[in-house]
NUGU-657348 format. One record per residue: residue in one letter; x, y, z of N, C-alpha, C, CB in turn. Coordinates in steps of 0.05 Angstrom, whole numbers, plus 5000, padded with zeros to 4 digits. Glycine has a CB too. Layout:
N
AXYZXYZXYZXYZ
...
END
This chain:
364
X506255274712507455044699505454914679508354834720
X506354844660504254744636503754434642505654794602
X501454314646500554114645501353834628498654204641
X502353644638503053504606502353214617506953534591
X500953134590498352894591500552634572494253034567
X499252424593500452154571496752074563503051784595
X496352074539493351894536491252214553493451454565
X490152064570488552244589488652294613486552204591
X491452194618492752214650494052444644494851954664
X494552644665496552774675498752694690495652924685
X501252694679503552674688504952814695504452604679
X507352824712508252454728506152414747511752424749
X505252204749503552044772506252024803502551634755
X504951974824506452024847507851694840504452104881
X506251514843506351244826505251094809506451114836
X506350914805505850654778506450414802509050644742
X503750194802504249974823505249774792500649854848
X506049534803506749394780506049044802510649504765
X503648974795504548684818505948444794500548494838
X507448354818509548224797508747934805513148294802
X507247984818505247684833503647724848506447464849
X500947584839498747644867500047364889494047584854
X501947204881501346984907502147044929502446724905
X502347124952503047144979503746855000500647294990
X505946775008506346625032504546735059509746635038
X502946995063501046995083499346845078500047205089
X496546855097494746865086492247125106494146535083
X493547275110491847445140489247435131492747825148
X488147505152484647375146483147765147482747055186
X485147945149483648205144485048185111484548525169
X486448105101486448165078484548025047488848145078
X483948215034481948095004483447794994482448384969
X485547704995485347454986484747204980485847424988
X482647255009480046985008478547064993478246895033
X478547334981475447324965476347424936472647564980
X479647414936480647464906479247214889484447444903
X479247264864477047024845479647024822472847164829
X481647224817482847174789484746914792484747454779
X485746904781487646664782490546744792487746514753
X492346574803494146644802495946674793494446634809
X498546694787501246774778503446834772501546794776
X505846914758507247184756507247264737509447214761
X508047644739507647724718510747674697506547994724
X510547664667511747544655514547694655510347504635
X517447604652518947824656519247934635521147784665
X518747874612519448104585518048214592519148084554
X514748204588512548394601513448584615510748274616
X514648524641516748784667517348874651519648734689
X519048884639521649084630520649184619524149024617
X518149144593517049314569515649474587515249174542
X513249454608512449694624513949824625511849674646
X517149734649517749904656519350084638518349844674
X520250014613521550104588519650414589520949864557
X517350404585515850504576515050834591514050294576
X514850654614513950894640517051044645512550704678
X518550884634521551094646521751284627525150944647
X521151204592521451344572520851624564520651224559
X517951554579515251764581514751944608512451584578
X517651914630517552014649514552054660518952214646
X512851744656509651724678509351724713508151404672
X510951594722511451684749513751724765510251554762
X513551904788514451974803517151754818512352054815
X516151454816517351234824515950984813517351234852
X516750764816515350504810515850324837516550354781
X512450224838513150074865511449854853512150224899
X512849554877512649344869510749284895515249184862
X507349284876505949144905503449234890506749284943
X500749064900498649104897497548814909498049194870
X497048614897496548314921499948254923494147924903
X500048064932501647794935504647894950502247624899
X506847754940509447824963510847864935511047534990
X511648034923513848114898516447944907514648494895
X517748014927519847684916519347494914521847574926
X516847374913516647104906516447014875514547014920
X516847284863517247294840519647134827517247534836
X519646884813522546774806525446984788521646504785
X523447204778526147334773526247604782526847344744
X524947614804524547884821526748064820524147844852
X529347974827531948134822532748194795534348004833
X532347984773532048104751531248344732531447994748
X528548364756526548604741527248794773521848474732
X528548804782529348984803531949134793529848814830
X533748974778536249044769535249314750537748784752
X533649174732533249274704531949554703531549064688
X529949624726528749794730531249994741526249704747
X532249904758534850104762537050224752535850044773
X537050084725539250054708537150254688540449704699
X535250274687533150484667532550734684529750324659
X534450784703533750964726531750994746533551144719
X529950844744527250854759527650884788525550604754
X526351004808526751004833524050774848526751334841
X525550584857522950424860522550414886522850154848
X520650344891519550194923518749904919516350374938
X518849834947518249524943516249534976521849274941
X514349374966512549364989512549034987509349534987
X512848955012513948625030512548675052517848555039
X511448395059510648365093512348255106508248215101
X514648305089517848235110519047855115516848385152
X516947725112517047475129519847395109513847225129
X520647505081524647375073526547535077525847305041
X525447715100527647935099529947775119526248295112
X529247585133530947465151533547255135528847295172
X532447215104533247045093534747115068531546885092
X536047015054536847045022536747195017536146955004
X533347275006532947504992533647705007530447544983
X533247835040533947925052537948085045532747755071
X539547835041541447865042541448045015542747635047
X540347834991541147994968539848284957541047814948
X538148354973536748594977539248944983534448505007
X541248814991542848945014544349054981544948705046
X544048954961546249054936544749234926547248844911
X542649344927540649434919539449744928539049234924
X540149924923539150234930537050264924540350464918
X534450274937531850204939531050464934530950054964
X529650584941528350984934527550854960525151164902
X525150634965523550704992522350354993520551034989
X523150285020521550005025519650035049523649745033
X516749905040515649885057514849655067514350005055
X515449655101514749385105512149355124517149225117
X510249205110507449115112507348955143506548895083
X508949075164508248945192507048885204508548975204
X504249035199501648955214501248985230500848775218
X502048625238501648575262503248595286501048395261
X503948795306506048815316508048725336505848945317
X505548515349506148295372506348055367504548285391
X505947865387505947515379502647455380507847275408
X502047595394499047585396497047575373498347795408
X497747965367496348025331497647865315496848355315
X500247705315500747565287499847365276502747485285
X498647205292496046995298495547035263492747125327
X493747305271492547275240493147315217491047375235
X496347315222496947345187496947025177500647515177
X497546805193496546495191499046475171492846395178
X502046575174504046405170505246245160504146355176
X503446085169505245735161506945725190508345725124
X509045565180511445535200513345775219513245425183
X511945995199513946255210513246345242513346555189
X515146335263514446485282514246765278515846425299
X512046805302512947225306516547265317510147435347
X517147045338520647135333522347185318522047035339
X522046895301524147015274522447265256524946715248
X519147165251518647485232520247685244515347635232
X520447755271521647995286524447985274521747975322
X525847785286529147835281529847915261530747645283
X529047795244529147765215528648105196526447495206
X526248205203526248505199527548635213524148615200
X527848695240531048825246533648775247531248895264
X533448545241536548495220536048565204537948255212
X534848665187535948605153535248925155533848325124
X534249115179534349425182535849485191532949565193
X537549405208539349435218542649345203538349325239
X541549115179544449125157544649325143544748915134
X541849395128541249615099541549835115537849605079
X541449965143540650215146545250245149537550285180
X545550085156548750085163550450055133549549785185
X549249985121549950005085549150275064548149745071
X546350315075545350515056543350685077543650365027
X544450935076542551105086541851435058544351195122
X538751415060537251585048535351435039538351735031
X535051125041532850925032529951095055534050515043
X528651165042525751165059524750925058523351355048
X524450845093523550595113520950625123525350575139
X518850485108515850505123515850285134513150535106
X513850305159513750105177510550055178515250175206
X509349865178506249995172504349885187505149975143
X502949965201501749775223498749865214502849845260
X497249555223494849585217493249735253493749225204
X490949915240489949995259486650005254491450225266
X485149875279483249735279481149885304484249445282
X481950145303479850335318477650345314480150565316
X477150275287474350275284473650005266473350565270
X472949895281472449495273471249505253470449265292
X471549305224469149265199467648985206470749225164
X465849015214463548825227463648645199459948995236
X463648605169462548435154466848385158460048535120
X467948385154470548205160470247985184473148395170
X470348105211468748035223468347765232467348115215
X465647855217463647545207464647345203462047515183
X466447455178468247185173470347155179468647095152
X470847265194474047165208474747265235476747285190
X472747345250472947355270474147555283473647195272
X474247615315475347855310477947935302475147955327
X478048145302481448355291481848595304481648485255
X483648555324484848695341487248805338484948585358
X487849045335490949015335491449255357492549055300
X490849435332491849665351489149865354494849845338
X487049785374485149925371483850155391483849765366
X485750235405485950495417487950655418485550495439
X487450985429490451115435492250865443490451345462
X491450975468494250785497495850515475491550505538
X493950255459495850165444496850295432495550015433
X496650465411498250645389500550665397497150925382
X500350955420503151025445504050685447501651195489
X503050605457504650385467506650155453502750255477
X505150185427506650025396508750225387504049965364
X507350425382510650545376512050675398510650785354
X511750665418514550665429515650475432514850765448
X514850175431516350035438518049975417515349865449
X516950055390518650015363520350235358516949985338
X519150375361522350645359524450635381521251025365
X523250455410525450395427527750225406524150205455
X526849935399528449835385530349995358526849645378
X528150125347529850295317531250345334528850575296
X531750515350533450705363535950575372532050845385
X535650295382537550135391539550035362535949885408
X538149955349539049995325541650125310537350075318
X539750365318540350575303542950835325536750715295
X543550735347545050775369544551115373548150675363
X541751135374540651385385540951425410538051415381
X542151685421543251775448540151805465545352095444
X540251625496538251725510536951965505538851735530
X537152255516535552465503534452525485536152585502
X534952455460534452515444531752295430537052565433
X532451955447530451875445527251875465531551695440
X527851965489525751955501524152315498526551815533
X526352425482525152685478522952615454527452915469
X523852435440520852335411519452115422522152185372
X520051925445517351805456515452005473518051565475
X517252185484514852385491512952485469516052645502
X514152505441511852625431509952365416512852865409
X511052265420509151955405506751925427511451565405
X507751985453505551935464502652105465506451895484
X503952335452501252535438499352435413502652815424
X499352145408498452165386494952025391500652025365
X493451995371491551885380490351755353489852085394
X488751565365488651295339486751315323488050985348
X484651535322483051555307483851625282481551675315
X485551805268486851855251489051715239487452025256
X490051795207492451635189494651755199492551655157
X495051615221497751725228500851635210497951645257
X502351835197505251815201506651975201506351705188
X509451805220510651895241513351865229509851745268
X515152115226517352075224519352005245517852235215
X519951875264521651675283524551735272520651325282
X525851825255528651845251528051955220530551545256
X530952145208530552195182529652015165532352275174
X528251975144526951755130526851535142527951705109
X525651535168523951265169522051235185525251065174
X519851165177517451285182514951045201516451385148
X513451105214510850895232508950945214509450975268
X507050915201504350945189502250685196504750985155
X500250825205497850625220496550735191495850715260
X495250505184492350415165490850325175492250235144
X488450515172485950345186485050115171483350525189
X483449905183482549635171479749785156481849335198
X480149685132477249665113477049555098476249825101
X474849495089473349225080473949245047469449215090
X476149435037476749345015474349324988477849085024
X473149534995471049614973468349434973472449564943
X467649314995465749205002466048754995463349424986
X469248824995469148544995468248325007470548494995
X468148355033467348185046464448245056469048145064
X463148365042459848425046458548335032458948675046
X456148055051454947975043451848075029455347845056
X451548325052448748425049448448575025447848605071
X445948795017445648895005447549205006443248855007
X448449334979450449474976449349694956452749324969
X448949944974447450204957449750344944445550454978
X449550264913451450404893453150764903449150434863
X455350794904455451124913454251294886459251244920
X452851564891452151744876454651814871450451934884
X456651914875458652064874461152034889457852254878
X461852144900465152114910468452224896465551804911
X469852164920473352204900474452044908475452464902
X476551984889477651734883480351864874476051544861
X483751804885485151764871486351574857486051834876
X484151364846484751314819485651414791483451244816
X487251354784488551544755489451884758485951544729
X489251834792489752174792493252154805486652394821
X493752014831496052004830496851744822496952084851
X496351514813496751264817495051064792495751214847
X496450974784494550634775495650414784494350534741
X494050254774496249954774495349674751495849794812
X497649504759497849474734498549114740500249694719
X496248914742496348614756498348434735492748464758
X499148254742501048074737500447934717501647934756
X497647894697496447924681497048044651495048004693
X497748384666498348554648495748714644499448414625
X493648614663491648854662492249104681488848744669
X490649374666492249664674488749614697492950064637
X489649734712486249744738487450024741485849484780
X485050194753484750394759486350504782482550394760
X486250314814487050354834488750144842485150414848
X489750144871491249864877488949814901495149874889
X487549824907485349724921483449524909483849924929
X483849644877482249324859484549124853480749404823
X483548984874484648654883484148514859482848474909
X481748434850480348334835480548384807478448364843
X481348624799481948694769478348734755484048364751
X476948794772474948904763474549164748473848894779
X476549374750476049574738478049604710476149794758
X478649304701481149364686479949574657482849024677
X481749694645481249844622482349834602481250034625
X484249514606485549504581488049324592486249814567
X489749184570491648914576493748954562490648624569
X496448964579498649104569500748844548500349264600
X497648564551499948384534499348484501499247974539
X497848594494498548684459498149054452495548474435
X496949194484497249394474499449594496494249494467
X499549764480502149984500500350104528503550364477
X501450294531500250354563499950624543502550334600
X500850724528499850884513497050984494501150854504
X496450634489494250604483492150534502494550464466
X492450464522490650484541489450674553491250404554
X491250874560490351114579489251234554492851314600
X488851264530489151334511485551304499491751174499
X484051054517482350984508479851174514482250744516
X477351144502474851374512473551224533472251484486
X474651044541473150934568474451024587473050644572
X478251104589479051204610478651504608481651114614
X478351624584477951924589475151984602478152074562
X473751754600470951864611471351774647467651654592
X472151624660472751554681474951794691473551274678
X476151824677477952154699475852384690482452294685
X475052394666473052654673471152714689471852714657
X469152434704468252404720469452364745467052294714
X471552314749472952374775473652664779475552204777
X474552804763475253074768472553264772476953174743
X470853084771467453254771466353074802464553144730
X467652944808466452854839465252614826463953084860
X464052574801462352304787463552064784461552344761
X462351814784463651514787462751354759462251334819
X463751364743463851234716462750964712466451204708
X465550904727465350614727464250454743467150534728
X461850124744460750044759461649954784459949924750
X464349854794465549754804466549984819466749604791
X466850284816468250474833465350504851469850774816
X462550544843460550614848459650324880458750644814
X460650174876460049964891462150004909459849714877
X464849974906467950064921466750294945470750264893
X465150504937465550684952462150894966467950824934
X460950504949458150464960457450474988457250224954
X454850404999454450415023452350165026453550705031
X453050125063450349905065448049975077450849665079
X446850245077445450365091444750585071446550425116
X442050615068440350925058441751155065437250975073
X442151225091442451425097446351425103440151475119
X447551215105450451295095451051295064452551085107
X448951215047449651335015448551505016449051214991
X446651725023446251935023449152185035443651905036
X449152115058451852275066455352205061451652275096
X455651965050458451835050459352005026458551465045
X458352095009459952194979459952524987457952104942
X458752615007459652835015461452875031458252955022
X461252695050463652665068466452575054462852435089
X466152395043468652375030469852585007468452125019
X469252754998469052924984470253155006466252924971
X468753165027469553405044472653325065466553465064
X473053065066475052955087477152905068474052675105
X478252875039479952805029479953005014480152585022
X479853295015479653495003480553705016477553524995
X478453715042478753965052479953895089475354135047
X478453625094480753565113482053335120480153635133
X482953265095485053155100487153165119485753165085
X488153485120490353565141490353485166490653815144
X487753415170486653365199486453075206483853485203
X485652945189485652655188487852505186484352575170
X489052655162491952565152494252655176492852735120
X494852485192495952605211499452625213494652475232
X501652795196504452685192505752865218505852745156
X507352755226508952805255511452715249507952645284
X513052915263515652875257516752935289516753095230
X517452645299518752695324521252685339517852595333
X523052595312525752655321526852955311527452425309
END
């Protein structure tokens, strides 16, 4: 198959993030938002549409998903630029930490043939919800509220891919930590087994899955183990995925930070993104818009990827090399001897074993 480039990307990208607002109604204390510095916002709605004009035109990705900081419906014309993207064919995703799915938007979500929603659950008890710090919202209604509004859409529309996404904290980041104390969620096997079965019990109730057939896939859930990215297919398209907690490119690190020699990055390889601003960033892990390469309020996205600063940043990614200052720090170390071994390791674990780490199960 012949190769075909927009600028210096290869296309289609798996995605295009688009934040349509960094502001969030959370405030969880494992997430970069205490130490975001840009300002806040939304992104503008002509702005939407001309992206997404653009990326549909030029067939750039695979889908368009709405997320990088903040809560995308809190966007005032969120359905607007939800319509419009659909109406340009786009297959989008929407990533939510759920807390309006109980409400309005929830309802008016239900008109809407989604490609794939993921919902940012976290925290999966009353306990872990502590730290998403809320406001007024209980963990009851957060609960009710997301299996109602799964239990309307899955009874309205089935082929939507359903992520469910739980944070997993097997291996603790000591400088988070520090400042916020601990973060527990799901940090052994036995919890893992224990979180999702009790959530695929419910899907299943839901979803009016016949005894056998469900304790035949909690049997296999209970094979799983927490050290790895687990996801779990639990029913045709709809899926458990544990994320491990990390410190988000060394955000919350006060100490000294040894630049990486090298590394891989899928930045600009499956993915960019693109802040509410209208600046294009490299990854959706830059919170901060530190790696931006260009601002989609006077130039195209054509002319961006287009630039010799981004062709030199993927040519050095495709060579294992880190261009840019801000990737070199992202995927830095706080120790001599973990920057000596971290850019091999990572190099060797998202390459060659991934398969092993990356852990996808399919248990119904």
């Amino acid at each position: 198959m012949v190769k075909r480039y927009f600028g210096h990307i290869e296309v289609p990208l798996k995605r295009i993030h688009i934040e349509l607002t960094n502001i969030c109604d959370f405030n969880c204390v494992f997430c970069p938002k205490s130490a975001m510095e840009r300002p806040y916002g939304y992104m503008d709605t002509k702005l939407a549409k001309r992206i997404i004009d653009e990326i549909q035109e030029n067939k750039l990705s695979d889908k368009i998903t709405f997320h990088v900081m903040g809560e995308p419906t809190l966007h005032p014309d969120f359905f607007e630029i939800l319509s419009y993207s659909q109406d340009k064919g786009a297959k989008v995703g929407l990533t939510t930490n759920g807390s309006r799915l109980g409400g309005e938007t929830g309802k008016r979500l239900l008109d809407y043939n989604l490609h794939q929603i993921d919902i940012s659950l976290q925290t999966p008890d009353a306990k872990s919800f502590s730290l998403r710090k809320a406001n007024a919202l209980t963990f009851d209604s957060y609960l009710s509220g997301i299996l109602n509004f799964f239990s309307s859409y899955m009874a309205k529309r089935r082929g939507t891919v359903f992520k469910f996404r739980f944070l997993n904290t097997r291996f603790p980041q000591k400088n988070i930590e520090k400042k916020a104390g601990p973060v527990r969620v799901i940090s052994s096997t036995e919890e893992l087994r224990d979180t999702f079965s009790y959530w695929a019990r419910s899907i299943y109730d839901i979803l009016g899955v016949e005894a056998e057939k469900r304790e035949k896939a909690i049997r296999r859930i209970k094979s799983l183990v927490s050290y790895k990215w687990n996801v779990v297919e639990i029913y045709p398209d709809v899926f458990f995925e544990t994320y491990m907690l990390e410190d988000w490119g060394h955000a919350f690190d006060s100490g000294k930070v040894y630049n990486a020699w090298g590394g891989y990055c899928f930045g600009m390889r499956d993915h960019f993104s693109i802040l509410h601003n209208g600046d294009v960033v490299l990854c959706c892990v830059d919170f901060n818009g530190r790696t931006k390469v260009g601002n989609l309020n006077n130039s195209s996205l054509k002319e961006v990827l287009s630039s010799e600063e981004v062709g030199k940043i993927v040519r050095g990614f495709k060579k294992f090399q880190l261009v840019h200052p801000y990737c070199k720090r992202c995927l830095g170390s706080s120790s001599a001897l973990s920057w000596l071994l971290k850019p091999v390791m990572s190099v060797t674990v998202l390459k060659t074993l991934k398969p092993f780490f990356y852990k996808r199960t399919k248990v119904f």
